[in-house]
C-alpha positions in Angstrom: 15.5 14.1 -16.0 13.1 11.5 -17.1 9.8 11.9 -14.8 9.8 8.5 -13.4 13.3 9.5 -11.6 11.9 13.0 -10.3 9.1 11.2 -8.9 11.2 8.6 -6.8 13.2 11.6 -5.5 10.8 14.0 -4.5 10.1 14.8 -0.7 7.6 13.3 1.3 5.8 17.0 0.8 6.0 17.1 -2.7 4.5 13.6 -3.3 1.8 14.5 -1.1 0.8 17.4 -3.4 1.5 16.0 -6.2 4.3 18.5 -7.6 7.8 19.4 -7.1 8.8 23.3 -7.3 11.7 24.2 -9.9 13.1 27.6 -10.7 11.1 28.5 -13.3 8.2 25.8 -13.4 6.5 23.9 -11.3 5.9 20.0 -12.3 3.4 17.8 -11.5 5.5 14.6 -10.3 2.5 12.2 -11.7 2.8 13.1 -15.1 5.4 15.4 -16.1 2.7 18.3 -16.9 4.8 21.5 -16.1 3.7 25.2 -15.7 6.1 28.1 -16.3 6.1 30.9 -13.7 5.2 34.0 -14.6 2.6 32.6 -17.1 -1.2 32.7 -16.2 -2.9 29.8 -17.7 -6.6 29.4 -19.2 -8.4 26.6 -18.2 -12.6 26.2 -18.1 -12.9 30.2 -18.8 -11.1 31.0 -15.9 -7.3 32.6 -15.5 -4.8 30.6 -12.9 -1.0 31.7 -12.3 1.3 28.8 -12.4 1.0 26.7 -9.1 -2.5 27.3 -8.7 -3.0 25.9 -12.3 -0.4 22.6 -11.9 -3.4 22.2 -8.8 -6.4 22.5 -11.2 -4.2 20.4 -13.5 -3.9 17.0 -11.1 -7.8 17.8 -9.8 -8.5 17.6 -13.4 -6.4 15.2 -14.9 -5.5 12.7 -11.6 -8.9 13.4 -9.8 -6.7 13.5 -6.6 -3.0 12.4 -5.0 -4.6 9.9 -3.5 -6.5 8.4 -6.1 -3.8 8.1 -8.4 -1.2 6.4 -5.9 -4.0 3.8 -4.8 -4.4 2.7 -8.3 -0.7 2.3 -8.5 0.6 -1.5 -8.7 -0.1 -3.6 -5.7 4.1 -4.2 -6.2 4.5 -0.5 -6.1 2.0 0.2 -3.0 2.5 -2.9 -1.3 -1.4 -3.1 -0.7 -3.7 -5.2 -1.2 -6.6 -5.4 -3.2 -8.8 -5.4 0.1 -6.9 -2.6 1.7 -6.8 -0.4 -0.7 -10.9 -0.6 -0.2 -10.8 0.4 2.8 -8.1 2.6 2.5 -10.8 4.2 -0.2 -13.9 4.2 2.1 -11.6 6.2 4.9 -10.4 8.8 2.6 -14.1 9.3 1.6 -15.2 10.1 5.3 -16.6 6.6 5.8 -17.7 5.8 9.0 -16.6 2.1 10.5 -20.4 1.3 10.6 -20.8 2.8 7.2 -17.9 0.5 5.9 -19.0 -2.7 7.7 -22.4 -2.1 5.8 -20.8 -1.4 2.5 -18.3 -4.3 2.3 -20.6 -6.7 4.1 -17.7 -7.8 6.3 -17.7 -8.7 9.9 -18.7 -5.7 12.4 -17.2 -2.4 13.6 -14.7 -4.2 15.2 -13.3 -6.0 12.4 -12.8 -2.7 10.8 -11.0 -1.3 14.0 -9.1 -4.3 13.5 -8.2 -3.2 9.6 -7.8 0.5 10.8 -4.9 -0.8 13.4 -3.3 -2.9 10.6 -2.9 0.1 8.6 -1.3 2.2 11.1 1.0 -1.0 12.4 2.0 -0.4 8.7 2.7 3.1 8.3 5.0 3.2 11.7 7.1 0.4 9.5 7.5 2.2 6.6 8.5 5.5 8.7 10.6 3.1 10.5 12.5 1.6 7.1 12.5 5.0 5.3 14.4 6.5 8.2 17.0 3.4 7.9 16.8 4.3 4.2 17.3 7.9 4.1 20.5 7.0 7.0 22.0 4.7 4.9 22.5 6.9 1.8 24.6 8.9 3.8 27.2 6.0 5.1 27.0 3.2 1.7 29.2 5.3 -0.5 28.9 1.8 -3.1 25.3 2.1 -3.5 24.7 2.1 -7.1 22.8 4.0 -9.4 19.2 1.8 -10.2 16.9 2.3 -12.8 13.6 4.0 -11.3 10.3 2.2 -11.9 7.7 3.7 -13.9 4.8 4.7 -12.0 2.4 3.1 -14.5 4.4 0.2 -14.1 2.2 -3.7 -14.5 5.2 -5.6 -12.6 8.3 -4.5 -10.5 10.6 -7.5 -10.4 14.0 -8.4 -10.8 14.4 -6.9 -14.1 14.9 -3.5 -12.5 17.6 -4.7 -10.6 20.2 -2.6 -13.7 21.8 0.0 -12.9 22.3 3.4 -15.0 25.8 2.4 -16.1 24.5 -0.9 -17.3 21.5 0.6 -19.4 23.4 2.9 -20.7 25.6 0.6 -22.6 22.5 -1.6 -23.5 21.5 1.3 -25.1 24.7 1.9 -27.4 24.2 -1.4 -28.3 20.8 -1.6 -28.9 20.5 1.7 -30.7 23.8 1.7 -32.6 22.2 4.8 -35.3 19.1 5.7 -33.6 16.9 2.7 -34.8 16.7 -0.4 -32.9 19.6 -3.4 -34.3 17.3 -6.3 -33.3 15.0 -7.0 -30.5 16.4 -8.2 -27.5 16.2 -11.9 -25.9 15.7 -10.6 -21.9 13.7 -9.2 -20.4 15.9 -7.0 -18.5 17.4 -5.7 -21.7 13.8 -6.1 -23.4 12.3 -3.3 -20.5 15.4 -0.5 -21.4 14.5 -0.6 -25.1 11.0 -0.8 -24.8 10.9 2.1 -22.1 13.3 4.0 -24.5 11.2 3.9 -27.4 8.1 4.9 -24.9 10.1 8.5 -24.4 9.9 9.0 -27.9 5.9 8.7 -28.3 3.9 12.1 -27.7 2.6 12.6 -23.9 -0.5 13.7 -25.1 -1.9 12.3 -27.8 -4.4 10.0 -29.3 -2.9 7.5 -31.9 -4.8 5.6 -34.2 -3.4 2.0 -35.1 -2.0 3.0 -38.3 -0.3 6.0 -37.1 1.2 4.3 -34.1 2.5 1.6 -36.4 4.0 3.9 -38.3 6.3 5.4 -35.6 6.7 2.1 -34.2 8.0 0.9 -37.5 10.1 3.9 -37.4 12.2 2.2 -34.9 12.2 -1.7 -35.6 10.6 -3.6 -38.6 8.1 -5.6 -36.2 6.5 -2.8 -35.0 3.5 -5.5 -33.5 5.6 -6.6 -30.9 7.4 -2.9 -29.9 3.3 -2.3 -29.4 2.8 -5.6 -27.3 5.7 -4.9 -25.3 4.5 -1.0 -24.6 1.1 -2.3 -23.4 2.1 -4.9 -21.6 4.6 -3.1 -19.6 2.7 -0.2 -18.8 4.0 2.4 -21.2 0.5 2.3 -23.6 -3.2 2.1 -23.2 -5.5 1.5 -26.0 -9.2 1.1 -26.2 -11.0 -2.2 -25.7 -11.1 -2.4 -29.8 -7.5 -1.2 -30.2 -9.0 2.3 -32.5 -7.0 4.2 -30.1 -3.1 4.1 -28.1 -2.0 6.7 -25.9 0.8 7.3 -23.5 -0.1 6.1 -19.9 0.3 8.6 -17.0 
């Protein structure tokens, strides 16, 4: 199961670790790094079992949970730039008088103020997940959607597809394994685009002529399969484009 689709389906728990148990591995849900039980694992000279190491792997790698769901879309976290200040400054022990100081906002109070925003805001989303989590049990039509990719740059209406539908998007798109022609919408532009992304190595550093290569691999305009990846999240690339990799 493609990561993205894990993720979205994981408990409360899980996401709050940052990995999901399996039988034989345990995965970390923010990148799709897995580690086998039964396998110790070497990392900085020093031996880990499995689920201690898929730890030291998001410490390493994610720097923490928390950082790497704050720097998620604001569409995706539904916070703003402001808030997810604050949001920072708390998690990093920050006193209210420390904070006032440090943003050069208001006084204490003003911060209470944020502080009782933020919890106003959690008891709704406890509230709506409940509903959420109800309803899957009684709406038998609820369709299958397309999960969002967590490195995703927008979340709109063209995720509003549903598994059948990409699927057959797909047939048509990728009739022999290479891509027909590019398509005209977006909705249908994000399945191949994202499609093609699952074919690029996790972790590796592309050069420009290697990337175009694979690109080309797929579609004669490779330039705007690499637009499209960067734009929608799949890519990153250095400020002088010498380098692509896969975003996690």
């Amino acid at each position: 199961m493609e990561n993205s689709n894990v993720y979205w389906q994981a408990s409360l728990e899980d996401m709050k670790r940052g990995y999901t148990e399996e039988k034989d591995a345990y995965t970390c849900l923010l990148c799709g790094e897995k580690a086998e039980k039964g396998i110790v694992y070497p990392f900085e000279n020093r031996l880990y079992e499995a689920e201690r190491f898929i730890r030291v792997h998001i410490e390493s790698t994610h720097e923490s949970v928390f950082d790497y769901l704050l720097a998620m879309d604001k569409k995706l976290t539904g916070l703003t730039s402001h808030q997810k200040s604050l949001l920072q400054l708390f998690y990093q022990g920050k006193s209210d008088k420390d904070i006032q100081v440090e943003l050069d906002i208001g006084s204490t109070s003003t911060i209470r103020h944020h502080r009782f925003v933020l919890k106003e805001k959690e008891r709704q989303a406890r509230i709506f997940l409940t509903l959420m989590e109800l309803l899957k049990e009684k709406d038998e039509f609820a369709p299958a959607f397309m999960p969002v990719h967590q490195t995703a740059t927008m979340v709109d209406d063209r995720y509003n597809i549903t598994q059948d539908e990409q699927e057959k998007i797909l047939k048509k798109y990728f009739p022999e394994g290479t891509l027909s022609n590019f398509p005209s919408k977006e909705k249908q532009r994000l399945i191949v685009i994202r499609k093609i992304s699952q074919k690029l190595k996790p972790d590796h550093m592309y050069d420009e002529k290697e990337l175009n290569k694979v690109l080309k691999g797929f579609y004669e305009d490779y330039v705007i399969l690499r637009r499209y990846l960067i734009d929608y999240g799949f890519l990153d690339r250095k400020p002088d484009g010498s380098k692509y990799w896969v975003k996690k």
